[in-house]
C-alpha positions as CSV (number, residue, x, y, z in Angstrom):
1,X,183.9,104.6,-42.0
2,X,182.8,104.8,-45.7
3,X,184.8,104.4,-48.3
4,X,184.5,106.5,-51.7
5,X,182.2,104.5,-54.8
6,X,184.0,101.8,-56.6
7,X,181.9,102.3,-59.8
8,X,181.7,105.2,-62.3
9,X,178.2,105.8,-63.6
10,X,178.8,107.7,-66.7
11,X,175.5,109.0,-69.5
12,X,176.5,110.0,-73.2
13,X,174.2,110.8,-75.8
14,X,173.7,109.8,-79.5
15,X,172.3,113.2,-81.2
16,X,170.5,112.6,-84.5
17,X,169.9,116.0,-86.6
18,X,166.5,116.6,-88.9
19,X,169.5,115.5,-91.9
20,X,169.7,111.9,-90.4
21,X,173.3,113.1,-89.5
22,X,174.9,111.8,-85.8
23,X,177.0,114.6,-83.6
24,X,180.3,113.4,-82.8
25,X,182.9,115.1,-80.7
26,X,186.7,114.3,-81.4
27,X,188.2,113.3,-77.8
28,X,192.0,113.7,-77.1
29,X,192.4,110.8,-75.9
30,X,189.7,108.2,-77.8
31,X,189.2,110.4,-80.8
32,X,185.7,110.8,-82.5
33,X,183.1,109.6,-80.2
34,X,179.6,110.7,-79.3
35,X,179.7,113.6,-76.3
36,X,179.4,112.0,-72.7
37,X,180.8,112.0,-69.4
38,X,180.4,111.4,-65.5
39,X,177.4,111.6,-64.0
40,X,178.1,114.1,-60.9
41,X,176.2,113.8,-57.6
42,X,172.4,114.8,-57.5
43,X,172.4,114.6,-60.8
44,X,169.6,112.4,-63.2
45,X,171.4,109.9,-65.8
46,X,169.1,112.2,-68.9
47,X,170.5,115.9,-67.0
48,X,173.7,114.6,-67.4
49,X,173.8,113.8,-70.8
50,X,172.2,116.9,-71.9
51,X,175.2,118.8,-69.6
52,X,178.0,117.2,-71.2
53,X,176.5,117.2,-74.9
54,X,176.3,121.1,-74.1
55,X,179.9,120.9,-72.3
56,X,181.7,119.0,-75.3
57,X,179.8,120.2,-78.1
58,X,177.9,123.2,-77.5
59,X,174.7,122.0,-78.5
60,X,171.5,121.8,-76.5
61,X,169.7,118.6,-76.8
62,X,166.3,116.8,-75.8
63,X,166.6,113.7,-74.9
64,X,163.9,111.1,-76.5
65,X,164.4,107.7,-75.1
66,X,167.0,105.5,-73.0
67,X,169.0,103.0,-75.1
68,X,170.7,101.4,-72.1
69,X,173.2,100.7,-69.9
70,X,176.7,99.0,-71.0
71,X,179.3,98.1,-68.2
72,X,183.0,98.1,-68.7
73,X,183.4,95.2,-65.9
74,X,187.4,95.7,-66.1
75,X,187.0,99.6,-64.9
76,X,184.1,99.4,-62.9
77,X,182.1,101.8,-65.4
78,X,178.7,101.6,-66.4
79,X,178.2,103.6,-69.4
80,X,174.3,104.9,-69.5
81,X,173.3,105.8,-73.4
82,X,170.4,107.9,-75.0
83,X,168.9,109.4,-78.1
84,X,168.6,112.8,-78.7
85,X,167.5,115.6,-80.9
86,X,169.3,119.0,-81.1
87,X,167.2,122.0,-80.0
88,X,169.5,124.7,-79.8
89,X,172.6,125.7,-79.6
90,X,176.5,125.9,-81.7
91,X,178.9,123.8,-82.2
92,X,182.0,124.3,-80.1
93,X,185.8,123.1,-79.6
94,X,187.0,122.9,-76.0
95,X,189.9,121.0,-74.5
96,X,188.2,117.9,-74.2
97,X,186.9,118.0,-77.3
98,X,189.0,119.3,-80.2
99,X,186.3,119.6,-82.9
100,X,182.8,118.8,-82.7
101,X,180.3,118.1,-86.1
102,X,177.1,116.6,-87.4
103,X,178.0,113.5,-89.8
104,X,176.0,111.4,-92.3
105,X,175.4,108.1,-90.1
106,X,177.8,106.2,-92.5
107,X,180.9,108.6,-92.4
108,X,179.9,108.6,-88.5
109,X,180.6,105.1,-87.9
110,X,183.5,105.4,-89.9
111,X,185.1,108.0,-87.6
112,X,184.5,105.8,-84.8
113,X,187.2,103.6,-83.7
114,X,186.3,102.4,-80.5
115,X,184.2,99.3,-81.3
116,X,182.2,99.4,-78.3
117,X,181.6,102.6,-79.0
118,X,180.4,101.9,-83.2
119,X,178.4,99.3,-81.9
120,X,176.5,101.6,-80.1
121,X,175.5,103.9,-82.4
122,X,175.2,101.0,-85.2
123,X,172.6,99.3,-82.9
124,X,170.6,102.7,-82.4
125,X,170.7,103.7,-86.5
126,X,170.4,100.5,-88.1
């Protein structure tokens, strides 16, 4: 008998606009962050980024590289991360996120709260 996947594999994307500013969606529950969520079956690690950065914050993005893979050990997550560009698209509040916006890098990372999370973007700006 199987038995359902122990781990969630999960893709967000850090989205970096022509004015060096970052897109950040403001979760209820984690507050500002950058848009991501769970990969769903049959679905590539890029595809789902570029679905939930359209699902969160209404934007269509192209993704231009990988910046890696980062496992919360204690949930059994492993959080997948790329870089994008904005293509298309506007900037939309939904339930899961209750605003959505395009920040200077510095403000950005002052938003952030989650540390894991500012390191991230931190490592991919600097």
């Amino acid at each position: 008998m199987l038995t359902p996947p122990k781990h969630i594999v999960s893709a967000a994307a850090i989205v970096i606009n022509e004015n060096n500013e970052i897109l950040l969606i403001k979760g209820p529950r984690r507050g500002w962050e950058m848009p991501g969520g769970q990969v769903e079956e049959g679905e590539s690690l890029s595809d789902a980024a570029i679905r939930e950065t359209k699902e969160e914050a209404g934007i269509d993005i192209e993704i231009i590289r990988f910046c890696g893979i980062f496992q919360n050990v204690g949930n059994s997550i492993c959080n997948t991360l790329f870089l994008g560009k904005p293509i298309g698209g506007e900037l939309i509040q939904t339930p899961e996120s209750l605003e959505s916006g395009f920040f200077p890098i510095q403000e950005a990372l002052e938003k952030v709260e989650w540390k894991d999370f500012r390191q991230r973007i931190f490592e991919q700006v600097r």
